[in-house]
LUMROSE-746434 format. One record per residue (C-alpha): residue in three letters; x, z, y. Coordinates in steps of 0.2 Angstrom, whole numbers, padded with zeros to 4 digits, always signed. Last residue first. Layout:
residues N
ALAXZY/...
END
This chain:
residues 103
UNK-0043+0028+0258/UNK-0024+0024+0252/UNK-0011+0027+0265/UNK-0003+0040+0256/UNK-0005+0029+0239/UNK+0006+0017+0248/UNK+0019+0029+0253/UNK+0022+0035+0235/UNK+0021+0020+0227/UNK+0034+0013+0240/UNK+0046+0029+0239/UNK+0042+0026+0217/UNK+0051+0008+0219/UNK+0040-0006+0218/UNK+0033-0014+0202/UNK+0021-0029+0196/UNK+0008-0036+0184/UNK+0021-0031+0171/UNK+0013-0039+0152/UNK+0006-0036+0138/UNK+0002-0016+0136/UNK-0020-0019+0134/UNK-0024-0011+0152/UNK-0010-0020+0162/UNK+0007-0014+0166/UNK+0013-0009+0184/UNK+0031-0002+0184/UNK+0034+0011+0195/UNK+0053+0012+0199/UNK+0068+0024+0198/UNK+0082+0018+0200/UNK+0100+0022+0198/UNK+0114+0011+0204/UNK+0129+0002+0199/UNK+0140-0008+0209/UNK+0140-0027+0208/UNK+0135-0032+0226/UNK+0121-0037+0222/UNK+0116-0021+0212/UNK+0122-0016+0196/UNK+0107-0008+0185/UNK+0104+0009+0178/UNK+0087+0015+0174/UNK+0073+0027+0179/UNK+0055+0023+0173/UNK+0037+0027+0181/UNK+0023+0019+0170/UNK+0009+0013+0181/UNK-0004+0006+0169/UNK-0020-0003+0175/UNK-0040-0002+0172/UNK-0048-0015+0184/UNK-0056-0016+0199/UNK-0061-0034+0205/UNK-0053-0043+0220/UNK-0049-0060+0211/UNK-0031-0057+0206/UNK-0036-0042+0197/UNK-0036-0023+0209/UNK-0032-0007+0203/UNK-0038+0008+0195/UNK-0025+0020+0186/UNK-0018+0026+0169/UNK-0002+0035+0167/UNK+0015+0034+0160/UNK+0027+0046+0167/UNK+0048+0050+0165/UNK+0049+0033+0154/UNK+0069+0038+0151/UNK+0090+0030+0155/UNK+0088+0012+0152/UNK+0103+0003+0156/UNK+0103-0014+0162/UNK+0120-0024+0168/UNK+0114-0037+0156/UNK+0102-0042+0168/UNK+0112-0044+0183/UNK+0103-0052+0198/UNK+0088-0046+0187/UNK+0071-0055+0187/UNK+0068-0062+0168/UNK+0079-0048+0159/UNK+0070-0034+0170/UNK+0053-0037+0167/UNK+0059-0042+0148/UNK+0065-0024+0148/UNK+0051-0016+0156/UNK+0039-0025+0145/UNK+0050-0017+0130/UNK+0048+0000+0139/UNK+0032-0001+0140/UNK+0027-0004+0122/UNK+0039+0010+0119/UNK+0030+0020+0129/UNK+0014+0017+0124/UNK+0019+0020+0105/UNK+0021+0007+0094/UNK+0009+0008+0078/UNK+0017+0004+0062/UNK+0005-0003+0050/UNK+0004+0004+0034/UNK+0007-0005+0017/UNK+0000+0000+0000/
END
């Protein structure tokens, strides 16, 4: 008898994340994960203006900026409801500024 292996959200995430990263980098290869520090749901808004069940998953990494020296980030990624793809990310300041200004 065979069992499926179920992924976790987080490592779900943390496979987008990685591809996220890969395809948008300056230095892809320069990428270290260091931990998924918060996964949670939210509301947010499709490409057509309607509400819809989101992701944001706050991760801290290593990754060499322009300039090649490494630096540690720790960035909100915005994965949708069924764990298939990054809508978008910002870094957790903007996160946190934006929901400041949220109604």
């Amino acid at each position: 008898m065979f069992f499926g292996c179920q992924r976790s959200q987080e490592e779900k995430a943390q496979e987008l994340i990685k591809e996220f990263i890969v395809e948008n980098a300056n230095d892809p290869e320069s990428y270290e994960p260091i931990e998924i520090l918060n996964i949670k749901s939210s509301t947010g808004l499709n490409a057509v203006g309607d509400k819809e069940k989101q992701f944001e998953v706050l991760h801290k990494y290593r990754i060499n900026n322009g300039f090649g020296a490494k630096i540690l980030n720790s960035d909100v990624f915005i994965i949708d409801s069924s764990f298939t793809k990054v809508l978008y990310f910002e870094s957790l300041i903007e996160n946190i500024e934006r929901k400041k200004k949220a109604p």
